[in-house]
Each structure stands twice: as C-alpha cells, then as structure tokens.
N, C-alpha and C positions, 0 to 999 in steps of 0.2 A: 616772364621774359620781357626783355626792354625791345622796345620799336626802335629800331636802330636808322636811324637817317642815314640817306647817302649820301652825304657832307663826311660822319664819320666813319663809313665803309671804305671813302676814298683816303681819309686820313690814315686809316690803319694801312691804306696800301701804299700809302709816299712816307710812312713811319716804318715799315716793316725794308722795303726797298733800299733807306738811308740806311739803315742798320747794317743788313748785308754788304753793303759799298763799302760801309766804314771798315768792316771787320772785314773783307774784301781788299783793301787796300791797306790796311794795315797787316794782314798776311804776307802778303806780295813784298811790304817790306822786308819783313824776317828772313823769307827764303831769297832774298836779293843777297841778303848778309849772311844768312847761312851758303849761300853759292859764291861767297866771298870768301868766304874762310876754308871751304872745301872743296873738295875733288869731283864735285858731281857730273853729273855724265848732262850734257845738254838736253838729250832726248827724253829726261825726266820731269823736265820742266813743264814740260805744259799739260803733262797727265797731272801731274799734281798743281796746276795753276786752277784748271778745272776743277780737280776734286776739291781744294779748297772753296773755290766758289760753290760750289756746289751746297756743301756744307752751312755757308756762310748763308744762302738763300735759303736753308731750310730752317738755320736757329731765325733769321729776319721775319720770315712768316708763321714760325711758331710762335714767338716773343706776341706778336702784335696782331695775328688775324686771331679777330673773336666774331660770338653772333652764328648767324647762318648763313648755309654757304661759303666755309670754309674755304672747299677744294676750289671754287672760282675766285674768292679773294686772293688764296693763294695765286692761283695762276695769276693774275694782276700783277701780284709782286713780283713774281716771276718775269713778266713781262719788263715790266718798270725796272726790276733790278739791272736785265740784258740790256736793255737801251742805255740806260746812266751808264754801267762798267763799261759797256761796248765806246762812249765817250771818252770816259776816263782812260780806261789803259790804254785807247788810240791817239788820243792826245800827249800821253803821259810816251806813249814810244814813236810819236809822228807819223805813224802811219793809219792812214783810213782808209785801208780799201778793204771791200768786202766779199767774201769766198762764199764757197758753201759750207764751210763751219759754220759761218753764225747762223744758218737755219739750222742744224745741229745742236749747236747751244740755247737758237729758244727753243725747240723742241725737247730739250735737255731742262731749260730752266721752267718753263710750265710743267712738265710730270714733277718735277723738282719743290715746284712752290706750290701745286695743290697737294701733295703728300705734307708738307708744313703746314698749309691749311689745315688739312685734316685733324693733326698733330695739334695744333693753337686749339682749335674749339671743343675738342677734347680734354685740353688742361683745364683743372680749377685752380 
C-alpha cells in the first residue's frame, strides 16, 4: 500500500466535493427545464432536488475517495459538498437564510458521503 499524504487526502476531498456540485448544478438545470416544459406539482421539487443531490454526493466520493478511511474522507466530502451547494443555490436564488434543514441536510450529507466513501475504497 502507498503512504497517502494529507496534501492528497484533502485533494481527493475538494476533487470529490467539485464533482458532486458540478453534477449538482447541472441537475438542477435539467429539472428547471423539465418544470418548464411540464405540469409538475411544486411540492416535488425539493424531494427530488435532494435526492438528486443526494446521489450526486455519492458518485463525487465514490469517483475520488481512495486509501483508508474511506467512511471519514467521505464524510469530508460530504461536509465540503453542503457548504459550497448550500452557497451556490443561495446565491443562485438570493436567499441566505438558514433553517433547520440544513442541519438535516448535513446530517443527510455525511451518512451520504461516508457510505461513497466506503463505496470508493472498495472499487479497483
């Protein structure tokens, strides 16, 4: 096994983080335009803005957590992914205030990103 530096443990977690954002925000587009074209009910939306992210943090830290300690890298990502999105879409819809979902959400996105962990160091 390689002696993994924590130069590149952090790497793989602002690597894994960017990815999920990307595919995160580029989600969020499609279902803007699919809510565009169709009839969907509003109350849909944010069960499935979730799941997508959801999703999106788990390929981000499968892709890129490797090594050991997986489930903690993950949670990293995890961590790192709620902070930048939580930026992003507050920016991106002007509002920044914060409820108790986003304790929800990171507590959503750490079980989230160390199960991708686990998932990454498991792949060859």
């Amino acid at each position: 096994m390689r002696n993994e530096s924590s130069f590149d443990g952090a790497f793989c977690v602002v690597k894994g983080a960017a990815l999920a954002l990307a595919l995160s925000l580029l989600s969020a587009v499609v279902l803007a335009v699919i809510l565009r074209c169709t009839q969907m009910s509003a109350k849909l939306v944010y069960p499935i803005t979730q799941t997508v992210k959801a999703v999106c943090l788990c390929l981000g830290a499968a892709v890129f957590v490797r090594g050991e300690k997986g489930w903690l890298k993950g949670m990293a990502v995890g961590l790192v992914f709620t902070a930048l999105s939580y930026l992003a879409f507050s920016s991106l819809g002007g509002d920044f205030s914060l409820s108790w979902l986003i304790l929800l959400e990171v507590a959503i996105s750490l079980a989230v990103g160390a199960l991708g962990g686990i998932v990454g160091v498991n792949l060859k």
